[in-house]
C-alpha positions in Angstrom: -79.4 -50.3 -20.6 -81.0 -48.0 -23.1 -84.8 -47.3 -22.9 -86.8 -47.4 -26.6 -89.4 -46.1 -26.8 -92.6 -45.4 -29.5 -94.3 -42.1 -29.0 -96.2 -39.9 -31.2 -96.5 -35.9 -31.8 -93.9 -33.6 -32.5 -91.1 -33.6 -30.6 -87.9 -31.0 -30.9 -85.4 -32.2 -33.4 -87.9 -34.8 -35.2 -88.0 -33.6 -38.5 -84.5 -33.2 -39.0 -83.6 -36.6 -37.5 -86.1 -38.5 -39.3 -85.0 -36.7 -42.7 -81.4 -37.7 -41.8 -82.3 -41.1 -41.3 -83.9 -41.0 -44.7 -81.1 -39.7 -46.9 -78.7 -41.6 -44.5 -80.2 -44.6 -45.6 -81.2 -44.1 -49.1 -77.8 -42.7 -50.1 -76.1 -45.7 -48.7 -78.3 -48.2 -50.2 -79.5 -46.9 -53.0 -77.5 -43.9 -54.0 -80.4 -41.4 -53.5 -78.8 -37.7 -53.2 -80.2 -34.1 -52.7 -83.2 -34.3 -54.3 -84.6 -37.0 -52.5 -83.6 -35.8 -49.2 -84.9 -32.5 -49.8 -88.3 -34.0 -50.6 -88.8 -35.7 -47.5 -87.6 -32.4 -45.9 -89.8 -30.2 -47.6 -92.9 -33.0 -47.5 -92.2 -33.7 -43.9 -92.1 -30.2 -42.5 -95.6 -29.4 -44.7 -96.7 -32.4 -42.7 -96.4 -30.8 -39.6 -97.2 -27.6 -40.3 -101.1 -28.9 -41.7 -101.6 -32.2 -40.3 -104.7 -32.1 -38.0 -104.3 -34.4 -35.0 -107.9 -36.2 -35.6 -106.6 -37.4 -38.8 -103.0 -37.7 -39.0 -100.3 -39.1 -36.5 -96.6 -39.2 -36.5 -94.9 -41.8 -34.3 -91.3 -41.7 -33.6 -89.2 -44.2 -32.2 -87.0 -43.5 -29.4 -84.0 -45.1 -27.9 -82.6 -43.0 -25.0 -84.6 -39.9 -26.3 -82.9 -39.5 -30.0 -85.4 -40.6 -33.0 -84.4 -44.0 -34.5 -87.2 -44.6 -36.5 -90.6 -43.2 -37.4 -93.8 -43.7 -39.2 -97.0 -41.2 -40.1 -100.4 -41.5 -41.3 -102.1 -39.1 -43.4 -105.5 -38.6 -44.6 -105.7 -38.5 -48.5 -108.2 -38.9 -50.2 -111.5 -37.7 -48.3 -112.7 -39.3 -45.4 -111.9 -42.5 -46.1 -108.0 -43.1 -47.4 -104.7 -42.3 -45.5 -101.2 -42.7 -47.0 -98.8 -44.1 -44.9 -95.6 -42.1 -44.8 -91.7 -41.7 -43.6 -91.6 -45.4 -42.7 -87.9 -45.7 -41.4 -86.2 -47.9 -38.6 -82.2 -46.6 -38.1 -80.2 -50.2 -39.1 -79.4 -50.7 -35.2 -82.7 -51.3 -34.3 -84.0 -53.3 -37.4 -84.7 -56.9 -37.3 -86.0 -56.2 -33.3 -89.6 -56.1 -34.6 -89.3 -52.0 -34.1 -90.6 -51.8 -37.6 -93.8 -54.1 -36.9 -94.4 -52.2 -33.4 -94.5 -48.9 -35.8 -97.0 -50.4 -38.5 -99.2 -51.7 -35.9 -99.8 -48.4 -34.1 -100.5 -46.9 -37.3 -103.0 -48.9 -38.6 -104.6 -49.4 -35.4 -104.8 -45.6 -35.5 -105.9 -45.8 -39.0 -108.9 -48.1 -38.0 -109.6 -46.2 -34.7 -109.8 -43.0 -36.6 -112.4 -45.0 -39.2 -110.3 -44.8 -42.2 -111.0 -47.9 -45.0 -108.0 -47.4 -46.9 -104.6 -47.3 -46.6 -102.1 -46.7 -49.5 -98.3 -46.4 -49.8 -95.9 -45.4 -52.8 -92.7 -47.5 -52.4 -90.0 -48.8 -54.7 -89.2 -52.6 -56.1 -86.4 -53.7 -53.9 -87.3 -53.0 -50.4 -88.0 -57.0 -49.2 -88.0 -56.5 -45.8 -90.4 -53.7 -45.6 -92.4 -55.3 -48.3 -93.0 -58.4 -46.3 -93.9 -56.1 -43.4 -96.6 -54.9 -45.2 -97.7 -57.7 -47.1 -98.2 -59.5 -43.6 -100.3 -56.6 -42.3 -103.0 -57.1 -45.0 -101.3 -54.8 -48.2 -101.3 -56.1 -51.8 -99.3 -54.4 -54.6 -101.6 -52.5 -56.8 -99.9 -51.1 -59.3 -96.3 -51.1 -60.4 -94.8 -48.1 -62.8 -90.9 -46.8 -64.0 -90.9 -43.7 -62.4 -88.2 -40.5 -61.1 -90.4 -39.3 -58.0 -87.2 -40.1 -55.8 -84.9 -38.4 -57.7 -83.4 -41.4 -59.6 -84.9 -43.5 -61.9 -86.7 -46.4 -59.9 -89.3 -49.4 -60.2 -92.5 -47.3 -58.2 -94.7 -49.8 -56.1 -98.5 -49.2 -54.8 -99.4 -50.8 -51.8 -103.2 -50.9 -50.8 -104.8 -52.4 -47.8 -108.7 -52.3 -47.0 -109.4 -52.4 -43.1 -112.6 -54.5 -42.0 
């Protein structure tokens, strides 16, 4: 039976496996190309390279050791705002709740940590992962035409406030 499994840190082969996932997915779905798969490459790998453990966290999911999903957190915005980031589950896995597991350890972190905020840039057309987020306490915020993934897209601002 094959063990999944969510961890967090760095682990050998997790950038390029969750930036594969990425443009796997995007390019399928949404025709996303180079562009946009570069900029999770180049974002994600600044990521690791700065992030500072007491403020930002990268979870992967696991099934039999080989990253099938992730999710980070990091702080924008002074002390008080993350950004939530990389938010993928591989298609096997979704609809197992994989993708709820994931948001609930990061905003648990994100409330353990003492952030208030959370934000997230997104695009129109994502229902699944919109209702994931909506049921974790984010509202839309603002809405704008935009080419920040490398095609021309309906941009989406989700905000949540932690009590």
């Amino acid at each position: 039976m094959s063990e999944v499994l969510i961890t967090s840190g760095y682990a050998p082969g997790s950038i390029g496996r969750a930036v594969e996932l990425h443009g796997s997915y995007y390019h399928a779905h949404w025709g996303f190309g180079l562009f946009f798969e570069a900029k999770v490459a180049k974002e994600l790998a600044l990521f690791f390279e700065q992030s500072e453990p007491a403020r930002d966290r990268f979870w992967r999911l696991s099934r039999d050791k080989r990253l099938e999903g992730c999710i980070a957190i990091q702080g924008a915005g002074g002390e008080e705002t993350a950004q939530l980031r990389w938010f993928i589950v591989s298609e096997p896995l979704q609809g197992q709740g994989w993708g709820r597991r994931l948001l609930a350890s990061a905003v648990d972190f994100c409330r353990q940590v003492g952030y208030r905020r959370i934000f997230l840039w997104t695009f129109e057309g994502l229902h699944a992962a919109r209702h994931l987020y909506e049921a974790f306490g984010f509202e839309l915020t603002r809405e704008q035409t935009g080419r920040g993934w490398g095609t021309t897209v309906r941009e989406q601002r989700f905000e949540c406030t932690l009590s």
